[in-house]
N, C-alpha and C positions, 0 to 999 in steps of 0.2 A: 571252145576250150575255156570259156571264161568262169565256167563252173566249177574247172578242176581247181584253179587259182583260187575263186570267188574274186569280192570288190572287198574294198578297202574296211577296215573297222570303224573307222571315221564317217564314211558314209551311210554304214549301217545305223550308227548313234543319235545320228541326224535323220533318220527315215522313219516317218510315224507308224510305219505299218511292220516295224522291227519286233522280234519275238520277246523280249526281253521281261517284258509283263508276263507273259505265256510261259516263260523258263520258270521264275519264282513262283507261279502258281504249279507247276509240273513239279518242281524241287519240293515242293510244302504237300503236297499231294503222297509223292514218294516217299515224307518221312511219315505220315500218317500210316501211310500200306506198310512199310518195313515196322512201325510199333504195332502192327494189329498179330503179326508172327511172333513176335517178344511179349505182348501183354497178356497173350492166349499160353505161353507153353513157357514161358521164364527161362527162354533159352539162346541165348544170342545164336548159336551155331545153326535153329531151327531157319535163320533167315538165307535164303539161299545164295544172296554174292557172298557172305559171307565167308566160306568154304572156298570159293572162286578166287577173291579177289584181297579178302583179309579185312574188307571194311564191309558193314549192311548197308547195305538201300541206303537206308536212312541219315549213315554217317557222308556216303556218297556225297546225300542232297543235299546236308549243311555244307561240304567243299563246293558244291556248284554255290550255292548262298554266300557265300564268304568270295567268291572267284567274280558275282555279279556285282558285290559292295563292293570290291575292291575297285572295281573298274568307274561306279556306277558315282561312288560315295564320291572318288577322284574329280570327277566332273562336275560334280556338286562344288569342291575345294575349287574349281577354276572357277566357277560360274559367281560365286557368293565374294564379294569384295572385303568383308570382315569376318577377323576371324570369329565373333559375336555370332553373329548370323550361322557362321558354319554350324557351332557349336548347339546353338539353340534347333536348327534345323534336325541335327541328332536326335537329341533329347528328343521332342517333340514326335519324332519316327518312332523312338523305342516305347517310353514311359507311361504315357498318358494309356494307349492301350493293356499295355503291361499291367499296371496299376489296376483299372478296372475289370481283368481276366482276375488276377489277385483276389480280393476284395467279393468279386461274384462267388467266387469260388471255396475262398473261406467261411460265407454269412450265407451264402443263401446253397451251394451244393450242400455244402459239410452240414449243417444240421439236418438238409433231406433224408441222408445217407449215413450217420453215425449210428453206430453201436452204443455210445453213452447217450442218457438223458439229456433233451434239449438242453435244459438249466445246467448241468456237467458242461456242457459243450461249452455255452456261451460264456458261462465265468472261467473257464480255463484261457488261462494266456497263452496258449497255444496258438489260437488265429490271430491274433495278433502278432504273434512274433510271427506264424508264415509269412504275414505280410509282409511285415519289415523286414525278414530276410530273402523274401523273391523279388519285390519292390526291388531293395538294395543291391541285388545280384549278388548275395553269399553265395548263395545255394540253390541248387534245384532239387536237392532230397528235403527240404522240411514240410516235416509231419503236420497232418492235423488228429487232434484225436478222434480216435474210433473209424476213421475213411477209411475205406478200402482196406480194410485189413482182412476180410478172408478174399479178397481177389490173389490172382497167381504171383500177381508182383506185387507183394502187400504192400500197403502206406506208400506208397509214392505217388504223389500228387501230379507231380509236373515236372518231370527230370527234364524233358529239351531247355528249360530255359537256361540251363546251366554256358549254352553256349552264349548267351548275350553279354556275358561279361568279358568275352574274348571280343567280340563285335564293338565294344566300348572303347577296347584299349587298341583296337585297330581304328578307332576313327579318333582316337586322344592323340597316337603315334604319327596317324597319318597329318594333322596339324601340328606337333610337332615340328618335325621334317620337315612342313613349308615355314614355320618360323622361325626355326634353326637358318635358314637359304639355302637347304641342301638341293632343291630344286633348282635353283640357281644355275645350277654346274649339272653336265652329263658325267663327271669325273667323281663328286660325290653321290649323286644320285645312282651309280653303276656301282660305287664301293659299297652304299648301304642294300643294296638289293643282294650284294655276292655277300653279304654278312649274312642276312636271314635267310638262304638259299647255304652257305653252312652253317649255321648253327639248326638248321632243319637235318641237314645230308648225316654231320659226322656221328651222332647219338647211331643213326640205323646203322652205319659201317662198322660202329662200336660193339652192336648185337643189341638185343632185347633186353641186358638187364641194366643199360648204362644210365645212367642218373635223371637225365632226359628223356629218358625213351618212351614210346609211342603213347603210354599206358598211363603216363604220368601230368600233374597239370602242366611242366613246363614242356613235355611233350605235345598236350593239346595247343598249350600258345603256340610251339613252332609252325606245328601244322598248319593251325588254322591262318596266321598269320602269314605262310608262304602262300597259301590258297589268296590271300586276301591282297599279299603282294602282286601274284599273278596278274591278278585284276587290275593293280595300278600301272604297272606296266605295260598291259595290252591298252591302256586308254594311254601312256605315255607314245606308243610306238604305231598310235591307231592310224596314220595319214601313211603308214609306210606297210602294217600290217594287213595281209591279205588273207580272208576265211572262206575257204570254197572246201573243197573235198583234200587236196591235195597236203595242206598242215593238218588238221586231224589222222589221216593215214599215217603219215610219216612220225607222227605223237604214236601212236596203235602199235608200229614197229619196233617203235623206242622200247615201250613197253613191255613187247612180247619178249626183246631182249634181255633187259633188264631184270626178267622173272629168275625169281629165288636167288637176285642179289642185293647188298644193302641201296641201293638205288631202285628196288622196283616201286616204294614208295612213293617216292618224286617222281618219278614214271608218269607213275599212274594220277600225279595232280595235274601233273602237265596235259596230260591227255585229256582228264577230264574239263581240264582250263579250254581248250582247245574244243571240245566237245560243244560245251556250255558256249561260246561265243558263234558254233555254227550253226548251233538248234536257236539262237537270236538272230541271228542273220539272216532265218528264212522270213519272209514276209504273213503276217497271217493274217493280215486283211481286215477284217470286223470284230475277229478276236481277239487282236492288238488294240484296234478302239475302245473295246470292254473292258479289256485290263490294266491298259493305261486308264481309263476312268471311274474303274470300280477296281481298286485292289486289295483282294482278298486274302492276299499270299501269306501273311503274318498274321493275321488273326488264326488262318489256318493250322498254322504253325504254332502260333500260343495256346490255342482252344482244343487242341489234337486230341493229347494225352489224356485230359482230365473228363473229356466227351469217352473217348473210347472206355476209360476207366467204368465211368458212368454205367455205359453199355454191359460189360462184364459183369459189375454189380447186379444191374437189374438183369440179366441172360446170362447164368454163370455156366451153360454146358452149351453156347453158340459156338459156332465154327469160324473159322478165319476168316472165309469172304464174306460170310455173315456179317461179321463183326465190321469188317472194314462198310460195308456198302450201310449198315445200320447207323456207324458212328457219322457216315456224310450226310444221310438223312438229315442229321440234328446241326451236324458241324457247318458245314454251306451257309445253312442260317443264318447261326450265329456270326459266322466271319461278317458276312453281308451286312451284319447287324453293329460289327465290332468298327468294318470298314464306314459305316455310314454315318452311325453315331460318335463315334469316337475319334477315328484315328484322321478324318478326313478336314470336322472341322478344327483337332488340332492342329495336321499339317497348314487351317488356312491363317495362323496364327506367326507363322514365320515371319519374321520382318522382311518387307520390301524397302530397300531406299527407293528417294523418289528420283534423285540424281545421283550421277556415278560418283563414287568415292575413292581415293588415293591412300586407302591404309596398308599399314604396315604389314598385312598380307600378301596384297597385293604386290609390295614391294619385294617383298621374300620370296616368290616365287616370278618374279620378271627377269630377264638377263636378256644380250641382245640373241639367243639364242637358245631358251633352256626349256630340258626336258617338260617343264609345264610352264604353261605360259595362263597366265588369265583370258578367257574370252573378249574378245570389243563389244565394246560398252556404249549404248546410243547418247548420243552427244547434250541434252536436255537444258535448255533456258530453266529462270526462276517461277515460270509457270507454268513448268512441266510438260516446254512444249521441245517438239525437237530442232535443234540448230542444225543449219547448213555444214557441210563438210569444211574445214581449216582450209583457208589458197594455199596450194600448191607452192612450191620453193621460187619456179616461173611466171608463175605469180606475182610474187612478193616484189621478185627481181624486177620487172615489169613496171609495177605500180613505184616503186624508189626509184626511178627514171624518170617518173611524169611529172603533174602536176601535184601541187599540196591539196588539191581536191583527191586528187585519185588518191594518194597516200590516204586520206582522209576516210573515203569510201572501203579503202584497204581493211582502215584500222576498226569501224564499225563490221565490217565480214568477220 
């Protein structure tokens, strides 16, 4: 029966051989395949959850993405003792890759593929301002001149990346809230979750034209941001929450009922949140070793768009699985290329301290009891070597009863 329950979330996070690597490569995959329907026919409705479910594949895969950061990022905030460190550890995830997808994509695609004269191209300020405004995360519609403009979705370079700037402010918000001490308390940390859980709900019970609603940027924020909560929450309630078959069904149920009212929405993140934590929970062995140490998932995800574009350019009457199995050709590469070069030895750039630290982090999310607690921390002398465990209280009591050697010996432990 331990299937239908599953094991704990806690021990899944801890187990090397967990999907979780395998989920974000399968997520970045799906938004690939769900753009190769939309960049072939300019037609959102062409994409088939679409009609089903009211979101594509591809928006699906950004909710599973935002559903693993939330979870994923959260444990990173316990693990990292300053707030410095958290913040740099970001950065470092998003930019430095980002930046060089940018930059290749302005100077070396864009003159391949332009309609104007090289020397047009290059003295217009146009690639440079893409950059600085994809870089910056304005935007994900800025033009370059003469790209892609007879393909079906003309001049759009790089739309996914429009989601990173929701990704930013869910990892600004999420420290926050540990410096605020809302972690602190299960009383605050329960009121701030039931806040973004309605200001997600009341827009859709409102209808589809309320100010918020689904279509709009504060509607992307709720969304994403609920999806991104989910995540913190299943790592907040991981020692207690169990992923077998039996939560995902009973998500499935929710859902089915929920259809065609203002709550199928939320339904269906829930479901998905619930999905996404079972498909990491399965163990997958070798393939978990691979993408815990080669991860492609975000380059895949940066490089998608502007590869398939590519493709269309150069094969403007290809077919759809053409297109998709053509653009992996190229795209795999590249990611390999993006995770190799780039993103891997920025991530080795993170500060490590070399002994445990007492900052005001730390402090903000400690209580004798709260929803997040920081991880233990190995105990390390001034040369970096590790100390003996602290004596015990019976101990202590012990040795203040003997001799002033013993205390002695006490006070060097």
């Amino acid at each position: 029966m331990h299937w239908i329950y599953g094991r704990r979330l806690g021990d899944t996070l801890i187990d090397p051989t967990n999907g979780f690597g395998m989920l974000r490569l399968i997520a970045a995959l799906s938004v690939v395949f769900s753009h190769s329907f939309y960049l072939r026919t300019h037609l959102t409705a062409s994409e088939p959850l679409f009609t089903a479910t009211g979101f594509t594949l591809g928006q699906h895969a950004v909710h599973v993405f935002f559903v693993v950061s939330g979870l994923l990022v959260t444990a990173s905030l316990v693990r990292t003792p300053t707030l410095t460190g958290y913040l740099s550890a970001r950065v470092l995830r998003i930019f430095p890759a980002l930046a060089v997808c940018t930059i290749l994509t302005a100077f070396v695609l864009g003159p391949a593929v332009t309609s104007l004269p090289i020397t047009a191209y290059l003295t217009s300020s146009e690639p440079v301002l893409y950059v600085l405004k994809t870089v910056g995360l304005a935007t994900g519609h800025a033009p370059l001149p003469g790209v892609f403009d007879t393909n079906p979705v003309a001049g759009e370079i790089n739309i996914p990346v429009w989601t990173l700037k929701y990704e930013l402010i869910c990892y600004l918000a999420l420290a926050g809230l540990a410096v605020a001490g809302v972690f602190r308390s299960w009383a605050a940390t329960t009121f701030v979750v039931g806040v973004i859980v309605v200001a997600y709900v009341v827009p859709h019970l409102a209808g589809p034209n309320a100010a918020a609603g689904p279509a709009s940027a504060l509607g992307s924020l709720s969304r994403l941001g609920l999806c991104f909560t989910a995540g913190m929450l299943a790592f907040i309630l991981r020692n207690s929450l169990r992923i077998g078959l039996l939560a995902p069904a009973v998500a499935a149920l929710a859902y089915v009922l929920a259809r065609g009212t203002g709550l199928e929405s939320t339904a269906l993140i829930v479901l998905t949140t619930f999905l996404s934590l079972a498909v990491a929970s399965i163990p997958f062995g070798r393939l978990a070793d691979w993408t815990r140490e080669t991860d492609i998932s975000y380059g895949t995800y940066i490089y998608g768009w502007p590869v398939m574009q590519l493709m269309l350019f150069l094969f403007p009457g290809i077919g759809q699985l053409q297109l998709f199995a053509l653009t992996l050709a190229l795209l795999i590469p590249a990611a390999y290329l993006s995770w190799r070069f780039v993103e891997k030895p920025a991530l080795s750039l993170k500060r490590r301290p070399q002994r445990p630290q007492t900052s005001a982090l730390r402090q903000k999310i400690t209580a004798p009891r709260p929803p997040i607690a920081p991880e233990a921390v190995e105990r390390l002398d001034e040369n970096g070597e590790p100390l003996p465990p602290p004596p015990s209280r019976r101990r202590i009591q012990a040795a203040l009863r003997t001799s002033p050697q013993g205390r002695l010996r006490l006070a060097r432990s």
